[in-house]
VOROLO-635092 format. One line per 10 residues: number of its first residue (from 1); their letters; for each residue x, y, z of N, C-alpha, C, O. Coordinates in steps of 0.2 Angstrom, whole numbers. Layout:
BEGIN
NUM = A = X:Y:Z:X:Y:Z:X:Y:Z:X:Y:Z  ...;
***
This chain:
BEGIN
1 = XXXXXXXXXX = 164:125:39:164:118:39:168:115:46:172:119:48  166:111:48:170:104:55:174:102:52:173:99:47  179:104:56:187:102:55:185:94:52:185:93:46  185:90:58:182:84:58:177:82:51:177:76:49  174:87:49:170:84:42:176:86:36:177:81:32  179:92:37:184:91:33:188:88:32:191:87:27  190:83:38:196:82:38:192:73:32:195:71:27  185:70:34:183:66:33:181:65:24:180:60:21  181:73:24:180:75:14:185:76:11:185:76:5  191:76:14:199:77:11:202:72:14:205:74:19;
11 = XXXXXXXXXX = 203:67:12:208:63:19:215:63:16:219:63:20  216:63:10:222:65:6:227:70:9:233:70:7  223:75:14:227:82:16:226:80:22:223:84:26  227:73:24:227:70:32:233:66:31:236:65:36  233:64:26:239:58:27:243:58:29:248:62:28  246:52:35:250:55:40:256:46:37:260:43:41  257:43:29:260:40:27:265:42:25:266:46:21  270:39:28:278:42:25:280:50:30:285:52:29  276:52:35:277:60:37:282:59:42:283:54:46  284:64:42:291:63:49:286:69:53:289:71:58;
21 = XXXXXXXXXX = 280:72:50:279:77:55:271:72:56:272:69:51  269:72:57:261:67:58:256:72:63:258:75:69  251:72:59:244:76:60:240:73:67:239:67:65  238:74:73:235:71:79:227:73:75:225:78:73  223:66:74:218:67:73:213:64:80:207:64:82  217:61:83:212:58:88:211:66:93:215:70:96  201:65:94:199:72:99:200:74:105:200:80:107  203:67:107:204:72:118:210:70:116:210:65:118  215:70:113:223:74:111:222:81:110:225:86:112  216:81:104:217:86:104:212:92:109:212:98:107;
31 = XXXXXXXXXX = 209:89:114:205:94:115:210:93:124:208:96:128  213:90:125:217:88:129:224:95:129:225:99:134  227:96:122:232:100:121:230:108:121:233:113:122  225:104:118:220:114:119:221:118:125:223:123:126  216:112:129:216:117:135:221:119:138:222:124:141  225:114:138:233:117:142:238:122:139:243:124:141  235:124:130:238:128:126:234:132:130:238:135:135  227:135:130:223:141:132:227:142:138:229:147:138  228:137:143:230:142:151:238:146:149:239:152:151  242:142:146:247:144:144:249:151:142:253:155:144;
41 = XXXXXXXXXX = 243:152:137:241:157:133:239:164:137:241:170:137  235:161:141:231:167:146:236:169:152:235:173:156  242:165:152:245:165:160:251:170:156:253:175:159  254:170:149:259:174:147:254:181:143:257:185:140  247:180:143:243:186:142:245:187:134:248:192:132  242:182:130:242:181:122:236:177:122:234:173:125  234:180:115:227:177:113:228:171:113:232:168:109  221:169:117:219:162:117:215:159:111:212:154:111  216:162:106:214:159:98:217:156:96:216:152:92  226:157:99:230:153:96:232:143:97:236:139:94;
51 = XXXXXXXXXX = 228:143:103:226:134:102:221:131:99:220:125:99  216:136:97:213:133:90:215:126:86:219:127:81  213:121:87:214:117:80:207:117:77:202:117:80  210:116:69:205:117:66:206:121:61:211:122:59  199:123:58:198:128:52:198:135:56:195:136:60  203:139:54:204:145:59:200:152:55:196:156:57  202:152:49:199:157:45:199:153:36:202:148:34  191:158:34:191:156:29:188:160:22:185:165:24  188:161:17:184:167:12:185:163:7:188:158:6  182:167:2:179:165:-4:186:161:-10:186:157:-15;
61 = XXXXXXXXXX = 191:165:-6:197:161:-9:202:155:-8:204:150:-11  202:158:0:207:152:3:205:151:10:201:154:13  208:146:13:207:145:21:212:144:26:217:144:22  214:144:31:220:144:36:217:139:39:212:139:42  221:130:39:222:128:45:223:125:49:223:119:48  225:126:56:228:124:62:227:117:64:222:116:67  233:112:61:233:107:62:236:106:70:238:111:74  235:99:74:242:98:79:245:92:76:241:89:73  253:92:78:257:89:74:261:88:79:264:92:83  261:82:79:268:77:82:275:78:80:276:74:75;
71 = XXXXXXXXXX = 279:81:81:286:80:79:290:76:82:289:74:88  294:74:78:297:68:77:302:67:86:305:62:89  301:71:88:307:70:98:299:70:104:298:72:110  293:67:100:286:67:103:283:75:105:277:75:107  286:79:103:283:86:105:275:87:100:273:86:94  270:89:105:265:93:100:266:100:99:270:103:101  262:102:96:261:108:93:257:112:88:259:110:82  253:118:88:250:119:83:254:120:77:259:123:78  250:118:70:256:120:64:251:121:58:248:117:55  251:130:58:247:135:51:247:128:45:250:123:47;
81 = XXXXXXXXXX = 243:129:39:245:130:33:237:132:29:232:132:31  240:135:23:236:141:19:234:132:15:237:127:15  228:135:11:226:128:6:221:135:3:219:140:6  220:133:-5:214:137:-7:209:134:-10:210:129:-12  203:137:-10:196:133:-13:199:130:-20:197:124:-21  202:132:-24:202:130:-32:207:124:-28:204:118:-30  210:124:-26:214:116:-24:210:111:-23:211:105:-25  204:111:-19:201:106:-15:195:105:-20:191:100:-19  194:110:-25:188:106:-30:193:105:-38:190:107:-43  201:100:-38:201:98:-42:207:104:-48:211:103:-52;
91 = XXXXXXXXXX = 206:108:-46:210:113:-49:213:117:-48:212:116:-42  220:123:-48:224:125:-47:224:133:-49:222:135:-55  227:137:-43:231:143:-47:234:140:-51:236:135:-52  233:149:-56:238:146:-64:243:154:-66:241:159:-68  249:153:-65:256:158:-69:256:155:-74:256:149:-75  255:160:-80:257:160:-88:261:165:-89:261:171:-86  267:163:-93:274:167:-94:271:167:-103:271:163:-107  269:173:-103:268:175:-111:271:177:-116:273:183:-116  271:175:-120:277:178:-127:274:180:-135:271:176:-138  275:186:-136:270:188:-140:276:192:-145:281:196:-143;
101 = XXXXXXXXXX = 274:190:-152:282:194:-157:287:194:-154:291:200:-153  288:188:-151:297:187:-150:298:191:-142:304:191:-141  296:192:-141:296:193:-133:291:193:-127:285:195:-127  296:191:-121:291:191:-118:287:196:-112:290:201:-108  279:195:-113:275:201:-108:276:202:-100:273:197:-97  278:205:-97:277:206:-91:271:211:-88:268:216:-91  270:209:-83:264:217:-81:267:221:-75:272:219:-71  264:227:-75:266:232:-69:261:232:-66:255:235:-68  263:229:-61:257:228:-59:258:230:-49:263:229:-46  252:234:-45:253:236:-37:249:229:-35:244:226:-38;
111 = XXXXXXXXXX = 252:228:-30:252:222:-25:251:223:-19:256:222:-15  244:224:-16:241:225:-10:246:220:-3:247:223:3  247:215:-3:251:213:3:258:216:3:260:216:8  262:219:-4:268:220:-2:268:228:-2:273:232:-1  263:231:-3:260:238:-4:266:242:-8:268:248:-7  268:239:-14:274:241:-20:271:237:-25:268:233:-25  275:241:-31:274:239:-38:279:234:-39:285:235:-38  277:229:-42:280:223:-46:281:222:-53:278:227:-56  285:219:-57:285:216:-63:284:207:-62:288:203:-59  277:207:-65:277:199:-63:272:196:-73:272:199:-78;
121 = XXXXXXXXXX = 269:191:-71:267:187:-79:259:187:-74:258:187:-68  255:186:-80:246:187:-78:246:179:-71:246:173:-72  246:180:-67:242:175:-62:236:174:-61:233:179:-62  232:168:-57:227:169:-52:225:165:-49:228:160:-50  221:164:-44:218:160:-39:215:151:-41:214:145:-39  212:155:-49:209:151:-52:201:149:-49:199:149:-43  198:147:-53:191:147:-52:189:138:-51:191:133:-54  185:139:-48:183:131:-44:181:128:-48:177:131:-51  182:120:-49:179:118:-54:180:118:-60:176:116:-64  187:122:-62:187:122:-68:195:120:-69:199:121:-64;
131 = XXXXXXXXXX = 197:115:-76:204:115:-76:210:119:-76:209:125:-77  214:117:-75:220:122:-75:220:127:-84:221:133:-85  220:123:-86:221:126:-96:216:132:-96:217:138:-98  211:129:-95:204:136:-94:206:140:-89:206:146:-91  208:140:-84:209:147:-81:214:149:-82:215:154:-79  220:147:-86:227:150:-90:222:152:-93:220:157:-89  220:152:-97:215:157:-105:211:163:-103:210:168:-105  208:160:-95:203:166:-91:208:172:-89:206:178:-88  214:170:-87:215:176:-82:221:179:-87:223:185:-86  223:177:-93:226:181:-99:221:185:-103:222:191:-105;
141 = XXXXXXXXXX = 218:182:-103:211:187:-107:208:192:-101:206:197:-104  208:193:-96:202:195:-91:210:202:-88:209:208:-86  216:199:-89:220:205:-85:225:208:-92:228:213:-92  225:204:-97:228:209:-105:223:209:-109:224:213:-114  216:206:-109:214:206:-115:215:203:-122:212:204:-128  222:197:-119:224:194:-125:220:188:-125:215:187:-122  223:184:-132:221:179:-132:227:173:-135:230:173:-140  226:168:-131:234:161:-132:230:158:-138:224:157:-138  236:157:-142:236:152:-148:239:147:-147:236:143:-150  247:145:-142:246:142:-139:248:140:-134:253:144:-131;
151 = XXXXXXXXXX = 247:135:-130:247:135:-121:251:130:-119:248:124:-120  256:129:-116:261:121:-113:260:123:-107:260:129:-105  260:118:-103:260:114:-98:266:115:-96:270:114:-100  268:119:-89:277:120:-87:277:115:-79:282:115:-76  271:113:-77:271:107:-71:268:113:-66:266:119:-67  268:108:-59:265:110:-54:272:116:-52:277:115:-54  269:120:-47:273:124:-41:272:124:-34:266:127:-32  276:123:-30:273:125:-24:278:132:-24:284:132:-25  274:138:-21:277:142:-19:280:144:-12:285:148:-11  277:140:-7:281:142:-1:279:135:3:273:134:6;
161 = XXXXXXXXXX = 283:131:4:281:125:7:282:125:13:283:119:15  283:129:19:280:131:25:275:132:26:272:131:32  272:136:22:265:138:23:260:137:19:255:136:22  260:136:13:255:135:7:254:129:4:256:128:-1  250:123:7:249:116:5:246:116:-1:243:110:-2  244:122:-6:242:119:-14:248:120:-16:253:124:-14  247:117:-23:252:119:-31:248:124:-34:242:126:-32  251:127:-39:249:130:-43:253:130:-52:259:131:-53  247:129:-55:250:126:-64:253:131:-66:250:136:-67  263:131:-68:262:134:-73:261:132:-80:260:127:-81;
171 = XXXXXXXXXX = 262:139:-85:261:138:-91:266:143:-95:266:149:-93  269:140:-101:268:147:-106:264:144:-113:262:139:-116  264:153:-114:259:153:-119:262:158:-124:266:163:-122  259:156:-130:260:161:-136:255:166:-137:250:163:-137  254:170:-138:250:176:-140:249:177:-147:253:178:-151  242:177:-149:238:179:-155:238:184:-155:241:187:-160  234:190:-150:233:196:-150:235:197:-144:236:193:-140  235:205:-142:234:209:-135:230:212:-135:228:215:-140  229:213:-128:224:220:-129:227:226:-124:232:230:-126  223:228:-118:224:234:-113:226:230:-108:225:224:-107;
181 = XXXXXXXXXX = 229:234:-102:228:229:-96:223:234:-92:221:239:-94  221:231:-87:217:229:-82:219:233:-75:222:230:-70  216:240:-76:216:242:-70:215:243:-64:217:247:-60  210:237:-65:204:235:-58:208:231:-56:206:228:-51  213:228:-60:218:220:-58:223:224:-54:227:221:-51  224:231:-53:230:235:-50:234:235:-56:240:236:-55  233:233:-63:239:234:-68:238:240:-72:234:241:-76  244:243:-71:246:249:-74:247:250:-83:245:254:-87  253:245:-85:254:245:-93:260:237:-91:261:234:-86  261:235:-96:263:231:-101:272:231:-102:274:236:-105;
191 = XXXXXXXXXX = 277:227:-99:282:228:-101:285:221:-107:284:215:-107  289:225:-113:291:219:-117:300:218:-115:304:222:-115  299:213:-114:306:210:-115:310:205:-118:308:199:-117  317:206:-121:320:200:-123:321:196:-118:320:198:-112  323:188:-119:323:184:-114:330:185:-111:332:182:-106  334:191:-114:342:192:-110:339:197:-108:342:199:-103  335:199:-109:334:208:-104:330:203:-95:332:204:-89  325:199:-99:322:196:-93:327:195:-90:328:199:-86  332:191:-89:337:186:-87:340:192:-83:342:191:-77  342:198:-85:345:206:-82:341:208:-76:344:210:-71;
201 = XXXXXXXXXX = 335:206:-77:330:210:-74:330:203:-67:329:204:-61  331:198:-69:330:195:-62:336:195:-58:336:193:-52  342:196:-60:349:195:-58:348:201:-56:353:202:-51  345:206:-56:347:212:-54:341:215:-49:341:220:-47  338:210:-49:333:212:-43:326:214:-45:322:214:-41  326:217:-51:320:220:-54:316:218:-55:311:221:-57  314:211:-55:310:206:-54:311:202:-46:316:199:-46  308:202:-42:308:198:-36:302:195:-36:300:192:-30  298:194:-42:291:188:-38:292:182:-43:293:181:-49  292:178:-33:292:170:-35:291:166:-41:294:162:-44;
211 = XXXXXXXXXX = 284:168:-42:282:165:-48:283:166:-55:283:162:-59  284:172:-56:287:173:-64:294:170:-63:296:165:-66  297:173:-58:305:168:-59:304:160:-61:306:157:-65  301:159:-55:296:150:-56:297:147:-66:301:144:-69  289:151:-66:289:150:-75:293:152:-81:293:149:-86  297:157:-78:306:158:-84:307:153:-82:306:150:-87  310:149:-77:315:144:-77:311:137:-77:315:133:-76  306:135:-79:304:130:-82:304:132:-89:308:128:-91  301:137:-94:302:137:-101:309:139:-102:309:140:-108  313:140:-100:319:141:-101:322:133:-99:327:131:-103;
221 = XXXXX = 321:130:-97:323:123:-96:322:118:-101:326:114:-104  314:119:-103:310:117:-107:311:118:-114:308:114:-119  316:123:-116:317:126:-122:312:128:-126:311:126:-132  309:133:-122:302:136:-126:305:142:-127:304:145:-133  309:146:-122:313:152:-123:319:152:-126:322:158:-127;
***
């Protein structure tokens, strides 16, 4: 899609209301900034893709895009941000922190960006079009095979707000049953834990992803744990 049509189908992820960083939307600024980006670019002998504005890459999950942004002492400058398809039709990734006979499930699970094994709770991207509650149910079911009995609401997250301008729902959930894990999901097996063993495991490093720490400490807030 045209930055320009995008920007005109989202204006919400334009809004330059209240911003101390504000988005250049007017064209010969930005096709003004461009070109003097490219010479720059070419004369220190680095790719000239990098004054792109616009939709820079995109796939069936998420997209990259290179805004220009005005900072506040008048400087322009190109500035990334990640946005994913389920955000912009209405819905969100979804973290469920699972508890099934008194404790809770984690997965072992291999992590293609960090090329290591993790201890984290079922995530995912989530599917377009669909609520956050339904795709907590889809991706618990699709990566254990379980099924929630019952499901709470733990709020939005942002995970890294330099670079990722959606949220993502958490949730915990109770468990009915379990099944196998999923090792087309890269999950190996199933770890059970007391909520002090959890609490051990993150003081001590054995857990390091954002997200499950994220949803412990919302249902530990929340007193569901």
């Amino acid at each position: 899609m045209d930055y320009f049509s995008f920007v005109n189908s989202h204006p919400n992820l334009f809004n330059n209301k209240n911003a101390l960083l504000s988005i250049v939307l007017d064209q010969k600024i930005i096709s003004d900034w461009s070109t003097k980006k490219e010479g720059e670019l070419r004369k220190a002998q680095l790719p000239v893709e990098w004054a792109k504005i616009g939709i820079v890459f995109s796939d069936p999950y998420f997209f990259v895009i290179r805004d220009l942004v005005r900072f506040p002492n008048g400087r322009l400058n190109g500035y990334c941000r990640v946005l994913s398809e389920a955000n912009l039709s209405g819905g969100n990734g979804v973290v469920v922190l699972p508890e099934y006979e008194g404790k809770v499930m984690l997965l072992h699970q291999y992590r293609h960006p960090t090329r290591q094994w993790h201890y984290e709770v079922p995530r995912g991207y989530g599917e377009l079009n669909t609520p956050a509650e339904e795709n907590a149910r889809k991706e618990v079911e699709e990566e254990t095979g379980g099924t929630i009995a019952k499901l709470v609401d733990l709020g939005e997250f942002y995970n890294n707000t330099g670079f990722e301008g959606g949220a993502v729902s958490l949730f915990y959930a109770k468990l009915s049953s379990i099944g196998t894990p999923n090792e087309d999901e890269g999950i190996e097996s199933f770890v059970w834990l007391t909520v002090k063993e959890l609490e051990e495991w993150i003081a001590n490093e054995k857990i390091t992803d954002g997200f499950t720490i994220a949803a412990y400490t919302k249902a530990k807030l929340k007193g569901l744990i």
